[in-house]
C-alpha positions in Angstrom: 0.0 0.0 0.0 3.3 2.8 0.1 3.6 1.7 -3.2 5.1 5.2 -4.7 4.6 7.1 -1.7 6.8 9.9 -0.4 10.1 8.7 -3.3 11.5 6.2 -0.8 11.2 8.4 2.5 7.8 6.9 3.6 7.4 6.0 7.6 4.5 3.7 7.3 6.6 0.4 6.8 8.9 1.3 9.4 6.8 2.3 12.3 3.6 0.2 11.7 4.6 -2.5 14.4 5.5 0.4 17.0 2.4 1.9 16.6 0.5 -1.5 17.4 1.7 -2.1 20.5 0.8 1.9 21.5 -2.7 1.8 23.7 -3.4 5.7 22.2 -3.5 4.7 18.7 -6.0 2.7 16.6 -5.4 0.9 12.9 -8.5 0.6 10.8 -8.4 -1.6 7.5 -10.2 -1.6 4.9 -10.5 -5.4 3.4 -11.9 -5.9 -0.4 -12.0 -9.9 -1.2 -10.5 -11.1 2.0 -7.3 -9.0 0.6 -5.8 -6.0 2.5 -6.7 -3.0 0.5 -6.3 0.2 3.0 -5.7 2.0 5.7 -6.2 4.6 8.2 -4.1 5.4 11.6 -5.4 7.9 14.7 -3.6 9.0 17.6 -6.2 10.4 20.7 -4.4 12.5 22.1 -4.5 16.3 24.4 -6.3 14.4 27.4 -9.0 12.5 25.2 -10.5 15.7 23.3 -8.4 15.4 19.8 -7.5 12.4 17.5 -5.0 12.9 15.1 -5.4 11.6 11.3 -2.3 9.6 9.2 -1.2 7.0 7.3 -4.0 6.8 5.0 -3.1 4.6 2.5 -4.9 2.9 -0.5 -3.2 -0.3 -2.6 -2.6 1.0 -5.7 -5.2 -1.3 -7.9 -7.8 0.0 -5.8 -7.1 3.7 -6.1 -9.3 6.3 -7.3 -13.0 4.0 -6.1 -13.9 6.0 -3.5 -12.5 3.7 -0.7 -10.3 6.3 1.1 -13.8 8.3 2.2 -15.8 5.4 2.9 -12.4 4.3 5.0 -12.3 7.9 6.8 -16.1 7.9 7.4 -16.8 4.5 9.0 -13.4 5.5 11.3 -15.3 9.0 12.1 -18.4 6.7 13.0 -16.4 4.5 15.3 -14.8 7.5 17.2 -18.4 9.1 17.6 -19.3 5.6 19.1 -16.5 5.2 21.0 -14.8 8.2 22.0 -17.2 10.7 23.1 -15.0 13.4 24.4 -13.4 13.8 21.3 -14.0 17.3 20.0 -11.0 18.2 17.2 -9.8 16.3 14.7 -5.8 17.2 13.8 -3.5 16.6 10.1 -0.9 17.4 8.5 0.0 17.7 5.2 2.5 18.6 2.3 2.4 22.4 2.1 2.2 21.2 -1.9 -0.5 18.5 -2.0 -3.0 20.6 -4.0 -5.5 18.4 -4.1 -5.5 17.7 -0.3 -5.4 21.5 0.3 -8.3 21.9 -2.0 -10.5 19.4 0.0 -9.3 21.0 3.0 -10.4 24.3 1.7 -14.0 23.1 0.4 -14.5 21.6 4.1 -13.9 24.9 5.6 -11.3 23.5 7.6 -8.7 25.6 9.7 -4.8 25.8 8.7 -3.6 26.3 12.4 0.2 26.8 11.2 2.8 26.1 8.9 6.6 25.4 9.0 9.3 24.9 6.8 11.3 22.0 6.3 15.2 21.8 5.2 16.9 18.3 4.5 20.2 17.6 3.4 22.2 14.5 2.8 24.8 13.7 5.7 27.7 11.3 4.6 29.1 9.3 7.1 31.5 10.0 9.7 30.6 13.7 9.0 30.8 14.7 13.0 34.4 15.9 12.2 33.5 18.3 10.1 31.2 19.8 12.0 33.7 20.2 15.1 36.1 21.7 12.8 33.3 24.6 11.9 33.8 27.0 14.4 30.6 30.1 14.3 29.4 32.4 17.0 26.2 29.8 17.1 28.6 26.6 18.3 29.7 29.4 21.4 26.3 29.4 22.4 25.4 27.1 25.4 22.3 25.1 24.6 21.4 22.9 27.7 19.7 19.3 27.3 16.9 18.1 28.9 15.7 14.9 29.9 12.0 13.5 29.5 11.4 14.4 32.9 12.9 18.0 32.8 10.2 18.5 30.0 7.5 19.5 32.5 9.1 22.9 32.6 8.6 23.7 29.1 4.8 22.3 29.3 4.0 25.0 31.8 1.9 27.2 30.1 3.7 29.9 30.6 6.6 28.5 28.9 4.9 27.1 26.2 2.3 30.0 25.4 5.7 31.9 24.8 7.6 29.1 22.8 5.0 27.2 21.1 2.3 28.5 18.7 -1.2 27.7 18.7 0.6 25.7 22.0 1.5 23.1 19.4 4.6 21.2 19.0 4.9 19.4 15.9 6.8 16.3 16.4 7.8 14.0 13.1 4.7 15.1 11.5 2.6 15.0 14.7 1.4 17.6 16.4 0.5 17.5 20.2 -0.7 20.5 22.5 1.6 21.4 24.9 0.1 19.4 28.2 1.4 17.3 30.7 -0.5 14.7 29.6 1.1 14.3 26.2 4.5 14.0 27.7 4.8 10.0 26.8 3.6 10.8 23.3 5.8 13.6 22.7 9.1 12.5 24.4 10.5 9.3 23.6 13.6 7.7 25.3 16.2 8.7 22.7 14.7 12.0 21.9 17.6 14.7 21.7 16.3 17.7 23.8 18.1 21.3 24.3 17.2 24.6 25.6 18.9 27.9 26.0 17.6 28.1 29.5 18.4 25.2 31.6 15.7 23.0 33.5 16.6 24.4 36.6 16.5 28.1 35.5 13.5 27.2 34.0 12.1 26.4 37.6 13.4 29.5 38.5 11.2 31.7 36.3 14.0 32.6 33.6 11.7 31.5 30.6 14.2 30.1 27.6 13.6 32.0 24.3 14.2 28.4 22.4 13.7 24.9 22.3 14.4 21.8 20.1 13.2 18.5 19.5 15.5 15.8 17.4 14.4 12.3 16.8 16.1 9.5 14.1 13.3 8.5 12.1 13.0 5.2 9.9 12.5 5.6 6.7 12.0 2.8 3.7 15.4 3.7 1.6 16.8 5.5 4.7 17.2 7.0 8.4 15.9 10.5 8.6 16.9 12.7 11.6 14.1 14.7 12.1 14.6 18.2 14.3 12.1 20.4 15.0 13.4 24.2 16.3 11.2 26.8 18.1 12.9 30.0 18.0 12.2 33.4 16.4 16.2 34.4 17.1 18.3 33.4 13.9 21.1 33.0 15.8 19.3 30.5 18.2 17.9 29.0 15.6 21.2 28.0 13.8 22.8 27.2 17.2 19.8 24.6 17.7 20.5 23.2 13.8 24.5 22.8 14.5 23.8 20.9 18.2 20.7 18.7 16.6 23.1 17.8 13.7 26.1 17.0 16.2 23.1 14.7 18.1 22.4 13.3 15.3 25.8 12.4 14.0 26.7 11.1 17.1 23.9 8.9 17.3 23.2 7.6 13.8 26.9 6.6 12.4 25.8 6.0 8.9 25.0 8.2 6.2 21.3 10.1 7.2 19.3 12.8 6.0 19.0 15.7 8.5 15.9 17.7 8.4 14.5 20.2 10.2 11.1 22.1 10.9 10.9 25.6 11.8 9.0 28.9 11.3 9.3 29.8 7.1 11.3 33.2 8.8 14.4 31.1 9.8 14.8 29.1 6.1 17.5 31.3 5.3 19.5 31.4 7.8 19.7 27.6 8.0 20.2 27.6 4.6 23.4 29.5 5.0 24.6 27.5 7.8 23.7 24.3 6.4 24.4 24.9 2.9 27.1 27.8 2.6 28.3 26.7 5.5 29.2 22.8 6.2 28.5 22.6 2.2 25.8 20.1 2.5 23.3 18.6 -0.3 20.1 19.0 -0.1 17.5 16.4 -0.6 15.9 17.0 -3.9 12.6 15.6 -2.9 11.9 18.1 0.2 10.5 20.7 -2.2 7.4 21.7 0.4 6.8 22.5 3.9 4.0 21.5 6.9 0.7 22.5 7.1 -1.4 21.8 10.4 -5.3 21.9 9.8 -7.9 20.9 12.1 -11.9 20.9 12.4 -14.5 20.7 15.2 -15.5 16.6 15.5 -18.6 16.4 16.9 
């Protein structure tokens, strides 16, 4: 069913057992013949009121019949029946699926957000190179955080300030900024840094940034997926040089880096990333992220 989807960087394949064995998400199937022929993923999430939409997939013979809405209509029955709390349905999409934006549009649903996304090919054993690039943004002290420091930047007065529309976007999820979300946002491995420390954060000395890296599996490769919420460049680019040292030092073989971020800091990753450490981009990241959601009731 990824059958020519996303050129070789689709997550589906890779994450589909994970996602079984995680009590917040449901799988629905559609089944035509006693054969396989789609399906549809949802997260609940935000303390019961939201379910986020993905993975829809249809196998390509079946395309273009209509299954993919009668798929997304009987799941919108079952969370009706099952899931009463749930208020907001939340997706995201390619900022250049046209025909996705158009339904979107015609629905009258609301684009909440929308972030940019740079990726670029890292060869391996690249970590050297990146030592050897001194700037003013490797000076800057960026402290990590562990899953449990992350309360402090859920506080709402932290996150009103770092986050917008209280969302972080996390590998193409996106999750309000609660306590309750902590397990879904935060994994284990997670790379975390602030320019405020955990304790200062306790403190009342707010940080002005914060950053989210995660290696992500991918069919032809491993992606290492940052997301950076900052509206100082030179935070910003500090954020992209510690997430890529994270990243390096984590994944050993060749990767592709990526990060999400507000459309004003493109540029200046850009020159870090690409006049800088002289780095490829990834052809097929052409687009950016768009958030939309809709009242469920």
């Amino acid at each position: 069913m990824s059958q020519g989807i996303y050129s070789g960087h689709d997550y589906l394949p890779c994450i589909f057992i994970e996602w079984l064995n995680q009590p917040s998400r449901l799988i629905f199937v559609a089944e035509v013949g006693g054969k396989l022929v789609g399906l549809r993923a949802i997260n609940i999430i935000d303390d019961g009121k939201t379910f986020i939409s993905q993975g829809l997939r249809i196998h390509p013979d079946f395309r273009g019949l209509g299954l993919s809405s009668r798929l997304i209509a009987e799941v919108h029955d079952y969370i009706r029946k099952k899931y009463p709390s749930v208020v907001r349905e939340r997706f995201t999409t390619k900022s250049d699926n046209i025909e996705r934006l158009a339904i979107q549009k015609k629905q009258g649903d609301r684009a909440v957000l929308d972030q940019d996304i740079l990726a670029y090919h890292i060869p391996k054993n690249f970590l050297g190179n990146i030592s050897e690039h001194s700037t003013v943004q490797s000076s800057i002290k960026l402290h990590p955080y562990s899953k449990q420091d992350t309360e402090v930047i859920l506080r709402e007065s932290v996150a009103n300030t770092l986050f917008q529309d209280n969302t972080l976007i996390i590998d193409w999820e996106p999750f309000e900024a609660l306590r309750s979300n902590i397990d879904c946002i935060f994994q284990e491995w997670d790379c975390l840094f602030a320019d405020r420390s955990a304790s200062e954060c306790r403190d009342g000395k707010w940080p002005k940034s914060f950053s989210h890296g995660r290696r992500s599996e991918r069919v032809d490769c491993v992606h290492w997926v940052a997301t950076i919420y900052t509206d100082d460049p030179v935070l910003f680019t500090a954020h992209v040089l510690r997430q890529l040292k994270a990243a390096c030092g984590i994944t050993r073989d060749k990767f592709v880096f990526s990060t999400f971020h507000r459309p004003d800091m493109t540029e200046h990753g850009k020159q870090l990333l690409t006049a800088g450490l002289s780095l490829q981009p990834v052809e097929f990241f052409t687009f950016g992220l768009r958030l939309f959601e809709k009242e469920f009731n």
